[in-house]
C-alpha positions as CSV (number, residue, x, y, z in Angstrom):
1,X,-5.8,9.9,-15.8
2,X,-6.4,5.9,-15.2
3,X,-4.4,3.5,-14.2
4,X,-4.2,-0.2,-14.6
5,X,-4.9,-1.7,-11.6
6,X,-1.9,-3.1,-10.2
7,X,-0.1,-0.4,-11.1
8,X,-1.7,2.1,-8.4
9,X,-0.3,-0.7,-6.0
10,X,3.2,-0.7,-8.1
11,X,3.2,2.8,-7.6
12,X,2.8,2.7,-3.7
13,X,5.5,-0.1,-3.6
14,X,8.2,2.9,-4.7
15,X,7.4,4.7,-2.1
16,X,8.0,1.9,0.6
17,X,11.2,0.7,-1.1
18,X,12.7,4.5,-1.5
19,X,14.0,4.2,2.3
20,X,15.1,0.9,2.1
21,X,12.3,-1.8,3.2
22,X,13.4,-5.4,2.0
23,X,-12.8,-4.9,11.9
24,X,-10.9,-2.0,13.2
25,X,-11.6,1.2,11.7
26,X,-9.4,4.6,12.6
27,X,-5.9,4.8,11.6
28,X,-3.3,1.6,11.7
29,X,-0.7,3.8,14.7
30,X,-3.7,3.9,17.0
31,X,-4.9,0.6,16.8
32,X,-3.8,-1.6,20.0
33,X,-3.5,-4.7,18.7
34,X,-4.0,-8.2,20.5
35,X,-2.3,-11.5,21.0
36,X,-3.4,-14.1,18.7
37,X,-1.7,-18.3,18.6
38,X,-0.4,-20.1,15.6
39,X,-3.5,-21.2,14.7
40,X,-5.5,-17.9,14.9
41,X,-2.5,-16.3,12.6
42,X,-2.8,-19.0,9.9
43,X,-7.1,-18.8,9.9
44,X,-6.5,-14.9,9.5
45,X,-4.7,-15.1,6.5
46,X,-6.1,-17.6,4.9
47,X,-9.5,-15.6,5.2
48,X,-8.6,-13.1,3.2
49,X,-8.5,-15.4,0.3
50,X,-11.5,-17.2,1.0
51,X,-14.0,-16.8,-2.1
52,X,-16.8,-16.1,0.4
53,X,-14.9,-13.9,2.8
54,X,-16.1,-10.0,2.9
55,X,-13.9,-7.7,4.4
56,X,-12.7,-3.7,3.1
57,X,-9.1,-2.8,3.3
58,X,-8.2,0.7,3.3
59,X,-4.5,1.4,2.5
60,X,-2.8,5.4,3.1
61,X,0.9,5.4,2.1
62,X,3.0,8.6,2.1
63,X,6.5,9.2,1.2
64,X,8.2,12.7,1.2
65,X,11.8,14.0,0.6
66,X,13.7,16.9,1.0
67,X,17.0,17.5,-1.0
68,X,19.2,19.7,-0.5
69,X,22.3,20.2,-3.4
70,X,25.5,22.4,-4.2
71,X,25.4,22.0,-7.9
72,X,27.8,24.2,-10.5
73,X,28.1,26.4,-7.5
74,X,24.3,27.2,-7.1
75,X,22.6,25.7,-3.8
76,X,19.3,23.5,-4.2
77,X,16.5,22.8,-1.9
78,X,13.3,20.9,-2.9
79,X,11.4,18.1,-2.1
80,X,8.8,16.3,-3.7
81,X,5.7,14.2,-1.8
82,X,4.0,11.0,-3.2
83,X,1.1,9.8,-1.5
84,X,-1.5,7.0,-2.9
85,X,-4.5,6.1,-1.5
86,X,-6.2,3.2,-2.1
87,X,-9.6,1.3,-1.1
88,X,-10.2,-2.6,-1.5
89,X,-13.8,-3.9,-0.7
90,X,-14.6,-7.9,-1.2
91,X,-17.7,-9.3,-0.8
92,X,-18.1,-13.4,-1.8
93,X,-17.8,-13.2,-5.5
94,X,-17.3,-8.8,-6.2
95,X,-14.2,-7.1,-5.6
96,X,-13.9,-3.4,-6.0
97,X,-10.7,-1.3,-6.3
98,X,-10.4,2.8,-6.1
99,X,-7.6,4.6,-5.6
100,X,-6.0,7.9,-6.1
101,X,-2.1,8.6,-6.6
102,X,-0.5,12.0,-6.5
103,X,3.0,13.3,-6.5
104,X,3.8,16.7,-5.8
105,X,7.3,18.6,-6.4
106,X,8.3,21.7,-4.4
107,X,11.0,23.8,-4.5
108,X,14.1,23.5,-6.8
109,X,12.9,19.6,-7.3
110,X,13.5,19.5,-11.3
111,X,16.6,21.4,-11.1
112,X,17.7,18.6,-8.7
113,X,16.8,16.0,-11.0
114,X,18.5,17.6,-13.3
115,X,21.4,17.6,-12.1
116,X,21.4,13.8,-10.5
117,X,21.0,13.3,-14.4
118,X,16.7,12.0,-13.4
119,X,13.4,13.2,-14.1
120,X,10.5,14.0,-12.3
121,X,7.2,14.7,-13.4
122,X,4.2,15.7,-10.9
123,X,1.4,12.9,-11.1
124,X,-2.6,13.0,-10.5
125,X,-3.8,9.9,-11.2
126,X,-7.4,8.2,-10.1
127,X,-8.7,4.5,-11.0
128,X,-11.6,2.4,-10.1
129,X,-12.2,-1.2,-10.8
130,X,-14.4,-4.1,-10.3
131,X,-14.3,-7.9,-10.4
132,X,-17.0,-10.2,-10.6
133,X,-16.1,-14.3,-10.1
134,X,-17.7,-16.3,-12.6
135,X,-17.0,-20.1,-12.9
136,X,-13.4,-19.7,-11.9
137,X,-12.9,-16.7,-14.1
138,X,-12.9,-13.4,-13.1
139,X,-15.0,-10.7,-15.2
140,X,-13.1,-7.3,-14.7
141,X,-14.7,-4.0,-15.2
142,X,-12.3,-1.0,-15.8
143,X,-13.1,2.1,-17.7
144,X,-11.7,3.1,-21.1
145,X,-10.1,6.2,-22.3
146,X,-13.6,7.4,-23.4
147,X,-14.9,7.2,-19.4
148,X,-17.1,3.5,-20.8
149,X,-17.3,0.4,-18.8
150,X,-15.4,-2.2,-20.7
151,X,-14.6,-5.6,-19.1
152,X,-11.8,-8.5,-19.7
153,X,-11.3,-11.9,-18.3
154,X,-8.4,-12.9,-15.6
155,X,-7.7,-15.4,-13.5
156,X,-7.1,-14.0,-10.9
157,X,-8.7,-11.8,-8.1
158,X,-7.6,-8.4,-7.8
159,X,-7.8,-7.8,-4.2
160,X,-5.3,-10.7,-4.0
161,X,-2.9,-9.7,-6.4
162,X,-2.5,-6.5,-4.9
163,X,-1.9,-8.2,-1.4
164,X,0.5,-10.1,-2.8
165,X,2.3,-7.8,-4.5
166,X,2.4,-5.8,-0.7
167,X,3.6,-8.6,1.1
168,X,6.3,-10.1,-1.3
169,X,8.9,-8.6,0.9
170,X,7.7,-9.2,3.6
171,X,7.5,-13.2,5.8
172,X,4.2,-14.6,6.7
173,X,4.9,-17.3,8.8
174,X,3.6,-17.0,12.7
175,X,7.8,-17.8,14.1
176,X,8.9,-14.7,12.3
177,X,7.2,-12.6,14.4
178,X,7.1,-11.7,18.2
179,X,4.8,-9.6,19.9
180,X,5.7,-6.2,20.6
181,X,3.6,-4.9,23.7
182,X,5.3,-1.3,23.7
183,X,4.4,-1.4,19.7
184,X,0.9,-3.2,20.5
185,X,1.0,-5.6,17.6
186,X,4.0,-8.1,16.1
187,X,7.0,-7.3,14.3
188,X,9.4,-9.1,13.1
189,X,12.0,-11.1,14.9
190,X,15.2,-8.7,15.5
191,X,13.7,-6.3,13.4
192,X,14.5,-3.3,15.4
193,X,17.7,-4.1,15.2
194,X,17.7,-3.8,11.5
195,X,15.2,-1.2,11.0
196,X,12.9,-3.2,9.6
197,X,10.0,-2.3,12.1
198,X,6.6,-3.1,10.4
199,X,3.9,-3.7,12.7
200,X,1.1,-6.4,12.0
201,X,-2.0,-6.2,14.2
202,X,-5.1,-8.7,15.0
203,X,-8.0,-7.6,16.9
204,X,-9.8,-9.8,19.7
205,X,-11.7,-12.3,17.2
206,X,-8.2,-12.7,16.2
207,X,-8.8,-11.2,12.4
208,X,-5.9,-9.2,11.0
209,X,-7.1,-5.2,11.2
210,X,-3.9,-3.4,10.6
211,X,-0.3,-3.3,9.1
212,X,1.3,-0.2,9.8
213,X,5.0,1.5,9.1
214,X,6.9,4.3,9.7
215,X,10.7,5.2,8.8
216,X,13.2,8.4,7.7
217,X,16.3,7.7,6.3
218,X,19.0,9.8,5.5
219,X,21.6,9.2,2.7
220,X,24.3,11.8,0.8
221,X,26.0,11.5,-2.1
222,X,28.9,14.6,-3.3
223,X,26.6,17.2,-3.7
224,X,23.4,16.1,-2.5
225,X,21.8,15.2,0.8
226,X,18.3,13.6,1.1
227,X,16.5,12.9,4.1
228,X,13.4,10.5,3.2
229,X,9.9,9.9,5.5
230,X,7.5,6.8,4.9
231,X,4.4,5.8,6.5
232,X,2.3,3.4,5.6
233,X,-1.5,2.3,7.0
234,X,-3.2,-0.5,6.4
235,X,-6.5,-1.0,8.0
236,X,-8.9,-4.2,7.8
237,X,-12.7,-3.9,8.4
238,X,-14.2,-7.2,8.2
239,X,-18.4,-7.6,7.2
240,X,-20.3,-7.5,4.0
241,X,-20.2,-4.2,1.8
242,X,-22.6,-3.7,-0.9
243,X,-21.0,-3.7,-4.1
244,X,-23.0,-2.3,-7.3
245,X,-21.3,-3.7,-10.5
246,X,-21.4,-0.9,-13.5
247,X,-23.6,-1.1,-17.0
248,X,-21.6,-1.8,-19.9
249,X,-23.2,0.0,-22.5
C-alpha cells in the first residue's frame, strides 16, 4: 500500500508522542559525538536547507507496548509493535524519499482495543518519492494506484518538510542545549530532569550526524496497565548520492 509522503513521517511522529515527548554512518547510540560552538551549531543547520547541500538521512524509529487487562472477568495480554523506517537522500536540486511502515499486533491486542472502546488494525505500508527543483517549484514524482510515475507541483522540498515536522517539538537554538559527555552529544537543558533526554550529535567537521532517543513509560488506567518502549535513530551522512529520477510514461 502507498503512502503520501508526509504521512510515513506522520506516522513515525505517533510513535514518539505515545510515551509522552513534547557523515557518520552506524547506528545514532554508538556514535560519540563532538563539541561544536555557536557558530558551528547554526552553519549545521542551516546546511541542511541549503539548495546545493547533499547529505542522506537515515531515520529507524520503533515503538512497542505490552498490555496487560482484567476485562468482564477475563485477563488480557498483548502488545502490538510499530516500527517505520525511512531514507532521505538530497543532492543540489533531487530529493528522494523511501520508507517502509509496519505495525504488528500480538497477543489479545484487538480484544484490548475492544474493550478500551479503540481499534487497531495491523499496517504494511511502503512509499517512495522524488523531487526535482525547477525554478523555485518543486516537480514531485510519486507513484499512482496503478504502480505509474505521476508527478505534481509543490513548493516546497520534501526532505524539509519532513525535518520540520520531526523537530516541531523539539528547540533549536544552540543555549537550549548543554553537552552531555557521559551521553556523548547535547541534550537539552534540565532535560533529564524531565525525561526529555534526546540526544543531538555533531561529528569533528562540526556537521550534525545523529539524533537519537530512547524512553519506557508506564501508565494504568482500572483495568489496564501498559508499559510503552521508544527508540528513535537518526543518522546524517553528508556527500553527494546519485539520484536517478523515474520515466513518466
Amino acid at each position: 500500500m502507498k503512502k503520501a509522503v508526509l504521512g510515513l513521517v506522520t506516522a513515525a511522529m505517533a510513535v514518539v508522542m505515545c510515551v509522552g515527548l513534547v557523515g557518520c554512518g552506524g547506528s545514532a547510540a554508538g556514535i560519540a559525538g563532538k563539541e561544536v560552538t555557536e557558530k558551528q551549531w547554526n552553519s549545521a543547520l542551516n546546511y541542511l536547507s541549503k539548495e546545493d547541500s547533499a547529505y542522506s538521512i537515515r531515520c529507524n524509529i520503533k515503538g512497542m507496548t505490552q498490555t496487560s487487562c482484567i476485562y468482564l472477568d477475563e485477563k488480557l495480554s498483548g502488545g502490538q509493535t510499530q516500527t517505520m523506517e525511512m531514507e532521505m537522500s538530497k543532492n543540489g536540486a533531487l530529493e528522494h524519499f523511501k520508507g517502509t511502515h509496519k505495525l504488528e499486533l500480538s497477543g489479545d491486542m484487538k480484544k484490548i482495543a475492544a474493550a478500551m472502546d479503540t481499534e487497531v488494525t495491523p499496517v504494511n505500508e511502503t512509499e517512495e518519492s522524488f523531487a526535482q527543483l525547477v525554478e523555485n517549484t518543486y516537480i514531485i514524482y510519486t507513484q499512482d494506484d496503478d504502480d505509474k510515475w505521476v508527478t505534481s507541483q509543490r513548493s516546497s522540498s520534501l526532505i524539509s518538510d519532513s525535518l520540520e515536522e520531526f523537530t516541531s517539538s523539539l528547540p533549536l537554538s544552540f543555549s537550549s542545549y548543554e553537552y552531555s559527555a557521559a551521553l556523548k552529544g547535547y541534550i537539552i537543558k534540565d532535560s533529564l530532569k524531565r525525561n526529555v533526554p534526546y540526544v543531538v550529535k555533531f561529528n569533528g567537521d562540526g556537521q550534525l550526524c545523529a539524533i537519537y532517543y530512547a524512553a519506557e513509560e508506564t501508565s494504568k488506567t482500572d483495568i489496564c496497565t501498559t508499559t510503552t518502549q521508544a527508540e528513535i535513530s537518526i543518522v546524517i551522512d553528508y556527500g553527494e548520492k546519485k539520484i536517478t529520477l523515474p520515466t513518466v510514461t
